[in-house]
MIDOSE-1310 file (N, C-alpha, C; in nm, 2 decimals, decimal comma, always signed):
residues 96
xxxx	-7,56/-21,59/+5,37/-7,65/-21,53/+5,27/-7,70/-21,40/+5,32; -7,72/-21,37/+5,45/-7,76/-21,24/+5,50/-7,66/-21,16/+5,51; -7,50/-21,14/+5,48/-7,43/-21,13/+5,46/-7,39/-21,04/+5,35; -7,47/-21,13/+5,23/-7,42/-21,10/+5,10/-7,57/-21,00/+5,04
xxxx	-7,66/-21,02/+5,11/-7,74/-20,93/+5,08/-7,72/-20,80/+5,15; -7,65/-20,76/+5,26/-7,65/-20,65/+5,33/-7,54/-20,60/+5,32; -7,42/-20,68/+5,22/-7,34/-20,58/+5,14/-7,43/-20,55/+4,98; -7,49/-20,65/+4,90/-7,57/-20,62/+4,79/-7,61/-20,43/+4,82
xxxx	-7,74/-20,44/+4,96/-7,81/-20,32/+4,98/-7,69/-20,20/+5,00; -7,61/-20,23/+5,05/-7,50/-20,12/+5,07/-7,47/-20,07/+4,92; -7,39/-20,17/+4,82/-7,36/-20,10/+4,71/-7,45/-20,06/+4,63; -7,62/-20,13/+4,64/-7,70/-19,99/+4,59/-7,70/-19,86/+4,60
xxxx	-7,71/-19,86/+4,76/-7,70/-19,74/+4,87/-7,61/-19,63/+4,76; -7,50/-19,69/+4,78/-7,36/-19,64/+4,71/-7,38/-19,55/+4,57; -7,35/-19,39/+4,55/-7,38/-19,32/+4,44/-7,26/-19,36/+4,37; -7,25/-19,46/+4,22/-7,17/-19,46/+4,13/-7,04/-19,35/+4,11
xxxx	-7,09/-19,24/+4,13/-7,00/-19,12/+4,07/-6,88/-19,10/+4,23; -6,93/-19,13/+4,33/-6,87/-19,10/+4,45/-6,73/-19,21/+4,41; -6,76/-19,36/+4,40/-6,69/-19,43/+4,38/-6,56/-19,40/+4,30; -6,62/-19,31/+4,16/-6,54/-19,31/+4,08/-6,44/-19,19/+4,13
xxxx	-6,49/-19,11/+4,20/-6,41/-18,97/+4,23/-6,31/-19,06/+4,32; -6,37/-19,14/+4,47/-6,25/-19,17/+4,52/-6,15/-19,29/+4,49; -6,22/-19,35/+4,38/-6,04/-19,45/+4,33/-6,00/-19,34/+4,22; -6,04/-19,30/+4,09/-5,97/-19,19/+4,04/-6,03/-19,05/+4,04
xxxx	-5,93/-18,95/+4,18/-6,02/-18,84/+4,22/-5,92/-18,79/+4,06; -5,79/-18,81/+4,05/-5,73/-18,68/+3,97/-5,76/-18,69/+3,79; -5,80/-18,82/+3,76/-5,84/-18,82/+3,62/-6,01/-18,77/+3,60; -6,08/-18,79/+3,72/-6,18/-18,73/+3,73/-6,25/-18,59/+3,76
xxxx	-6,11/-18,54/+3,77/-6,07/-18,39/+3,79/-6,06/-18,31/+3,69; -5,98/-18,39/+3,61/-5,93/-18,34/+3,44/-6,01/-18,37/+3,37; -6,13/-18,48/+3,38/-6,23/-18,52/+3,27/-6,35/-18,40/+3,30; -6,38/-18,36/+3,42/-6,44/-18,22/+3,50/-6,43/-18,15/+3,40
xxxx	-6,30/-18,07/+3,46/-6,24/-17,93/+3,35/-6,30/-17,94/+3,21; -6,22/-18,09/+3,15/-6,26/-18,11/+3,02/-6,45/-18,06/+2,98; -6,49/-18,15/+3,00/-6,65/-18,11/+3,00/-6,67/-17,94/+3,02; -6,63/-17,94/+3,15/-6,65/-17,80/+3,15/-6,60/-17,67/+3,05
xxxx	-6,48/-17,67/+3,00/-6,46/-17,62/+2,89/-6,57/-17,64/+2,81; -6,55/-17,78/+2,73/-6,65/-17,77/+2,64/-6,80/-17,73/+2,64; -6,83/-17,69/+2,77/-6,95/-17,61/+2,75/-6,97/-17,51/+2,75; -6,84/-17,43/+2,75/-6,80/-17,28/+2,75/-6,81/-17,25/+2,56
xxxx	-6,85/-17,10/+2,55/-6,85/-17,08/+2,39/-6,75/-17,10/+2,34; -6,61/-17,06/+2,41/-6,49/-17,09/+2,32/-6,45/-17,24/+2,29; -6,53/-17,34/+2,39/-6,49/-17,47/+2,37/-6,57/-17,51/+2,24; -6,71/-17,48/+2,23/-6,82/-17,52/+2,17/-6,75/-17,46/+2,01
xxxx	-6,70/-17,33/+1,99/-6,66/-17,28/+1,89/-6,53/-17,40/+1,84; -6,45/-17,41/+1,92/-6,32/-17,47/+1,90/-6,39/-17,62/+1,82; -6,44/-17,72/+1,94/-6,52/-17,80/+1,88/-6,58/-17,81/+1,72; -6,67/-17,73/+1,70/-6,69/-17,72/+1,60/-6,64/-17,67/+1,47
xxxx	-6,52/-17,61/+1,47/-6,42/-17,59/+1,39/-6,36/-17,67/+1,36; -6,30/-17,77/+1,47/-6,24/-17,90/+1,44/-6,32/-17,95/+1,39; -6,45/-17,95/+1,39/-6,54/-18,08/+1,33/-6,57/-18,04/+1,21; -6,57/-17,93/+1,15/-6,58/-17,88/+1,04/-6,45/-17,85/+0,97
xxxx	-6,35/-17,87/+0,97/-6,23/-17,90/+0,94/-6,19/-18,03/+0,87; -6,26/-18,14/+0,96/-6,24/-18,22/+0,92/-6,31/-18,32/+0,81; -6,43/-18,24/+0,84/-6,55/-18,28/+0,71/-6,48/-18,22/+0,56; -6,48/-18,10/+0,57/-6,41/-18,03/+0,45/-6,24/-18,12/+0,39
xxxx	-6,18/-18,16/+0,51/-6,07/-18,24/+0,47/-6,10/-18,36/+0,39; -6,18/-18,45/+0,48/-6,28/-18,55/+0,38/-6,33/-18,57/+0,27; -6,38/-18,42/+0,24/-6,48/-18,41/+0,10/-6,35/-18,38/+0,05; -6,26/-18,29/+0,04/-6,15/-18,29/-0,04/-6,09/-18,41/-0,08
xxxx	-6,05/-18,49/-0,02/-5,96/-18,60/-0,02/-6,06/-18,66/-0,11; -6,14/-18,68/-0,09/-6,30/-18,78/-0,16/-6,28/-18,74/-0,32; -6,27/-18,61/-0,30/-6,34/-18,52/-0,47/-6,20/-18,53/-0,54; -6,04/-18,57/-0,45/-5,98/-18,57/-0,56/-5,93/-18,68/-0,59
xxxx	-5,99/-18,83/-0,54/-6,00/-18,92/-0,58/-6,12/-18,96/-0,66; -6,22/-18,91/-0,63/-6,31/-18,94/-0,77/-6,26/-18,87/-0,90; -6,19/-18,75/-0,91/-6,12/-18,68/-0,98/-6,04/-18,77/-1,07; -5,99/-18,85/-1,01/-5,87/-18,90/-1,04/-5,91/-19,03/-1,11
xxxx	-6,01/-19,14/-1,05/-6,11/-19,20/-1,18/-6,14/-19,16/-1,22; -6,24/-19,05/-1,23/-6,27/-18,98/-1,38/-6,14/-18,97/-1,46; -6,07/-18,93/-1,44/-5,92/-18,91/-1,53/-5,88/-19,06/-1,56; -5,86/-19,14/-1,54/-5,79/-19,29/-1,53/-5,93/-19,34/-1,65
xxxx	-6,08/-19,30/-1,65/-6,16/-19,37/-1,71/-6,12/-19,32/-1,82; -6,11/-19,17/-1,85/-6,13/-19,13/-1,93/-5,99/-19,15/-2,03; -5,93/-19,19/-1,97/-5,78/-19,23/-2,07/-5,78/-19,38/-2,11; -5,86/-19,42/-2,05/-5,86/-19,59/-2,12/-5,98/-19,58/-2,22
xxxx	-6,05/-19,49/-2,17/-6,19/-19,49/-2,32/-6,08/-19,42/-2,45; -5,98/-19,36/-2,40/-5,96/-19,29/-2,54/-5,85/-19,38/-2,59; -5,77/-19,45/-2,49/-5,66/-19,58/-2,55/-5,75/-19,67/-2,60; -5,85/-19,71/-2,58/-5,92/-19,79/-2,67/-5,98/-19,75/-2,78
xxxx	-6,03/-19,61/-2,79/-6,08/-19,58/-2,91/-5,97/-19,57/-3,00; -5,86/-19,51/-2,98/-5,73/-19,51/-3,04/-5,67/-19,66/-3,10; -5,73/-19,79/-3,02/-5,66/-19,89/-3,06/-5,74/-19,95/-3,15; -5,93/-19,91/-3,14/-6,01/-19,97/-3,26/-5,97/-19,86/-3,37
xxxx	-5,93/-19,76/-3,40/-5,89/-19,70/-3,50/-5,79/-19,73/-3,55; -5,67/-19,78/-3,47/-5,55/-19,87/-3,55/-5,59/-19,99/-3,62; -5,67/-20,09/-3,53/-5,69/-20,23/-3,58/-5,74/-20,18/-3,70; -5,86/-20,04/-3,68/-5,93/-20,06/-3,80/-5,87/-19,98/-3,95
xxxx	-5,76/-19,94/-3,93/-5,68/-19,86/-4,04/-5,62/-19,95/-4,07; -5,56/-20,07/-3,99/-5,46/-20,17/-4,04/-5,51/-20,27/-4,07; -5,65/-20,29/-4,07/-5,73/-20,40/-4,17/-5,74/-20,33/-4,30; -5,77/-20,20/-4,31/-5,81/-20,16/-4,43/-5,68/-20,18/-4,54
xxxx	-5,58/-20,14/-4,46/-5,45/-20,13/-4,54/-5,37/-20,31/-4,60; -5,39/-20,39/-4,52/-5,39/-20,50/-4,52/-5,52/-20,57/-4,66; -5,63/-20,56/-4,62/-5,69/-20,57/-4,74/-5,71/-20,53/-4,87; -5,62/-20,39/-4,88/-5,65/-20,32/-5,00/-5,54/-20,37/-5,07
């Protein structure tokens, strides 16, 4: 038991980030850089171009599928009006 608490106190002791540098120093190297760029203006610029790129791609794609039910509604409102105007020419013609 005294054992397991005086490794417990050690890995408190222990800074998380140290750990991580020495089982992955070289992915932790490149995740560095990464960050770091992106706090640079060209990163922050880049960033946000992509992010605004892809919003605008979104609303596009969005607007021309709503587009496109409005078009699909508006051909079935008029196939139907078209077919109460048959039924109703070909009753009249039938009755007279």
């Amino acid at each position: 038991m005294v054992n397991a608490e005086k490794n417990f106190s050690i890995l408190e002791s222990i800074n998380n980030e140290n750990i991580e540098i020495k089982l992955f120093p070289k992915a932790n190297h490149v995740l560095k850089k990464t960050i770091e760029f992106r706090n640079t203006p060209l990163g922050i610029w880049l960033l946000s171009t992509i992010v605004v790129g892809l919003i605008s791609f979104a609303y596009k794609n969005w607007k021309e599928k709503l587009d496109e039910k409005k078009d699909i509604k508006k051909q079935l409102t008029l196939i139907d009006d078209e077919i109460d105007f048959r039924t109703r020419s070909n009753c009249r013609k039938t009755s007279v």
